[in-house]
N, C-alpha and C positions, 0 to 999 in steps of 0.2 A: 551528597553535599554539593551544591553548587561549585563552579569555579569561578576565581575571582578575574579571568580575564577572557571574558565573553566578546568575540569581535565587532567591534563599530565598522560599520562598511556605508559609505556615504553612496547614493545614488546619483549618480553622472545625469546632465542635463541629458534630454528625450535626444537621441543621434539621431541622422538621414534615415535607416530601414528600422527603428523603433514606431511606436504608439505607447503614450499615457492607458494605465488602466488603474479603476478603482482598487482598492482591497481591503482585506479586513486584518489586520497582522499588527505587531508589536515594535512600534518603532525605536527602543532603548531595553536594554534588560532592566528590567525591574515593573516595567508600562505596564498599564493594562489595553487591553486591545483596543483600538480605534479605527475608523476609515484612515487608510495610508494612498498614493501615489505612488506607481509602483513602473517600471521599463518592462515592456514584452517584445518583443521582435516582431516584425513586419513578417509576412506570409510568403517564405521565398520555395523554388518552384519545386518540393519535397514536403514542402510545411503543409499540416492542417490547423485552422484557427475554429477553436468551439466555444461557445455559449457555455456559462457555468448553468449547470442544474442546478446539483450537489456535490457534495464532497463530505467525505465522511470525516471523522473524529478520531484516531490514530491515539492509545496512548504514548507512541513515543513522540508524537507533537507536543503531548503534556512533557515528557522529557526534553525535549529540545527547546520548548520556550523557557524551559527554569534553567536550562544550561547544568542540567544534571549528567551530560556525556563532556562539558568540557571544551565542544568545540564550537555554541550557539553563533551564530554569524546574525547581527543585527543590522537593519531590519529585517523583523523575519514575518512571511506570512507564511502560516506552516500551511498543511491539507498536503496527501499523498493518496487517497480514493477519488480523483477528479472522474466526476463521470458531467456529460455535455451531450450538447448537438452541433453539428460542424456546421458553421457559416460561412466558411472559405477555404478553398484547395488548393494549391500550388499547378502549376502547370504539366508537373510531373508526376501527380499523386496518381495512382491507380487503386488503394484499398480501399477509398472512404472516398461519397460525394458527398455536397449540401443535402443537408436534412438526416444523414446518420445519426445516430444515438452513438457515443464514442467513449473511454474511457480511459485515462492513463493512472498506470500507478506509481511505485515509490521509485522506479528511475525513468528518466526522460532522455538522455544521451551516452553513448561510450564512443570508444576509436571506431568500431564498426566496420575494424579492418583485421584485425588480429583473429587465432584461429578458434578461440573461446568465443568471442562476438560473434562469429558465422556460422558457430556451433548452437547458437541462443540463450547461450552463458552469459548474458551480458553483464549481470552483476557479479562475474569474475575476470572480465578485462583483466588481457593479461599486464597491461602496464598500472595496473589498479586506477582504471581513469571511467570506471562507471561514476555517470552522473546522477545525484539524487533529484529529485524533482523539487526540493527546496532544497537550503544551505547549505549551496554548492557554487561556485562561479561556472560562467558559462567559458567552461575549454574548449570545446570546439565550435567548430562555425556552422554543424549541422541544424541548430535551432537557431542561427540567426540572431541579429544584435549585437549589442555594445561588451563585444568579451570581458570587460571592467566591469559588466553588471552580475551580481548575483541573481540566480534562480530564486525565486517566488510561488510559493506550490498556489493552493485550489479553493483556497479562501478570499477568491476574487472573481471577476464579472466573465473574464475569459481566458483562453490559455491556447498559445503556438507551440504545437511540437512536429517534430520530421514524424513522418507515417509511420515509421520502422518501429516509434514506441505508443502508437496508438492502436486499440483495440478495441475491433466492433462489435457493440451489444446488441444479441437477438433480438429479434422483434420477441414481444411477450415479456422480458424481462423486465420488471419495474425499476423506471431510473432511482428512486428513494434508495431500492434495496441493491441497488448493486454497487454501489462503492467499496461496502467493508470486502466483498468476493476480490477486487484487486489489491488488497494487502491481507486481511486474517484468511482472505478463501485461496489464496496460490500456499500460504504459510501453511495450512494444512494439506490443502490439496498435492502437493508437489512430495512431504515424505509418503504419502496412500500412493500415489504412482511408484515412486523409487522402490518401495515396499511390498510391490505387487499385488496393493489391494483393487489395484484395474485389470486386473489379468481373467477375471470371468469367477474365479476359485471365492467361494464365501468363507470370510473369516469370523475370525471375533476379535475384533479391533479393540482395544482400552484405550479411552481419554482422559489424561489425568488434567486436573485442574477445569473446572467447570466454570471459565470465566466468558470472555469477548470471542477467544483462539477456540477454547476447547469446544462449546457451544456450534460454534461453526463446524468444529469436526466431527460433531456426533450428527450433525442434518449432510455432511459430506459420506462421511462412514454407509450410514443408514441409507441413501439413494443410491450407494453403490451395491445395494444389495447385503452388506453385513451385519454379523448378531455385534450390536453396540455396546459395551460397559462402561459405564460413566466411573470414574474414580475420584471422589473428591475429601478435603477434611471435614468437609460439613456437612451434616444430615437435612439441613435446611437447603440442598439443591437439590435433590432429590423428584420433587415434582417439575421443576424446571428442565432438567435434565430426560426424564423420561417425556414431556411434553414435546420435548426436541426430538426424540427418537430412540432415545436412550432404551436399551431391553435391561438392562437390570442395572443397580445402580448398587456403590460400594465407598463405605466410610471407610478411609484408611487407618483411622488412629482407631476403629473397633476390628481384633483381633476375629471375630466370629463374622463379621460379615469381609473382611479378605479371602478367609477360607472357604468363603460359598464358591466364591469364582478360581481357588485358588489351581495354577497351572491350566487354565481354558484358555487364556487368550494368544491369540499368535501372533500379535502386534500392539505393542503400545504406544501412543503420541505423546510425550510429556510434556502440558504447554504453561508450569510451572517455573517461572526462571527464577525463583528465590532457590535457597536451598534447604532440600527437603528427604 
């Protein structure tokens, strides 16, 4: 259920180290999307400025534009798979030049002093001051600009972030396809490390839910060398799922096909957050 006090945040006239930029976002709860006007910071000497390619489609962008968490901060232009090409570098930059292929995902700033941040923890800032890449104000001065302005994710023409949260894309990689890899592909990829599905040893991995997450984890799973079981309620993913890489596949609410696989697998992903 929505909540009923979703923030109005007025955008401050363009400052001295600002630029005006296009975007595509939701200027009122309730709006439907339109071109908006929106503050990005000027390119100070840490910053990289990129060109939007794409950006991908997030369902919790669908949550956060309905203000179904609560804390929706309007105007909002969501996107948190910003993938680009860098047009400009700060004087300081050393990771990325003009002409990179570049991508930032769901946060764009922390303290970057604490010993979780230098750890590469960054979304557990130990003052809890990780920055989201939209509906967040700008707390520090690492991305430059009108600290009264709110963050604005990748549903726009361009985007300034300090190098620390930008990441460069191999060559060969398709910019179309690599958005979702910086939010569904770290989501699965990061418990397959924790889990030691990187360590060389072939497992048999289980992915329950066969949605946007799990999909990802069975084409992660599967080029890391492991036997895949897809797990889902519906027999109707089934071709889907082995198309992805899936080696066998398993209806939960049928009692005869749990017991094909029953006790094989040595890791499960659950990427079901209803309750089940």
């Amino acid at each position: 259920m929505e909540s009923e006090f979703p923030k109005q945040m007025p955008i401050p006239p363009v400052s001295d180290n600002e630029y005006r930029e296009i975007a595509w976002g939701i200027e009122k709860f309730g709006d439907k999307f339109k071109p908006l006007w929106i503050n990005r910071p000027k390119v100070g000497d840490f910053d990289v400025r990129f060109e939007m390619k794409y950006c991908g489609v997030c369902h919790s962008d669908c949550h956060l534009g309905l203000n179904h968490l609560g804390d929706a901060m309007f105007p909002m232009v969501p996107g948190h798979e910003l993938v680009g090409t860098v047009t400009e570098v700060g004087a300081k930059v050393t990771r990325v030049v003009v002409g990179d292929n570049v991508g930032v995902g769901v946060i764009k700033d922390s303290c970057l002093e604490c010993g979780t941040c230098k750890g590469g923890d960054e979304q557990y800032c130990e003052g809890g001051n990780s920055i989201h890449t939209y509906n967040s104000m700008k707390k520090y001065t690492h991305i430059g600009g009108n600290p009264d302005t709110q963050n604005f994710g990748g549903y726009s023409a361009s985007e300034v972030v300090h190098e620390h949260f930008i990441l460069k894309i191999p060559e060969g990689v398709p910019l179309d396809k690599a958005g979702p890899i910086l939010c569904a592909g770290i989501t699965l990829y990061d418990p397959l490390v924790h889990w030691g599905a990187t360590s060389g040893k072939v497992m048999t991995v289980g992915i329950i839910g066969i949605g946007g997450l799990g999909t990802m984890g069975i084409k992660l799973a599967k080029a890391l060398g492991h036997r895949v079981v897809a797990i889902s309620t519906s027999a109707n993913k089934a071709a889907m799922a082995k198309e992805k890489g899936a080696d066998a596949f398993v209806v939960s609410k049928d009692p005869e096909s749990m017991k094909a696989e029953f006790n094989k697998c040595d890791l499960i992903l659950n990427t079901v957050s209803a309750d089940h």
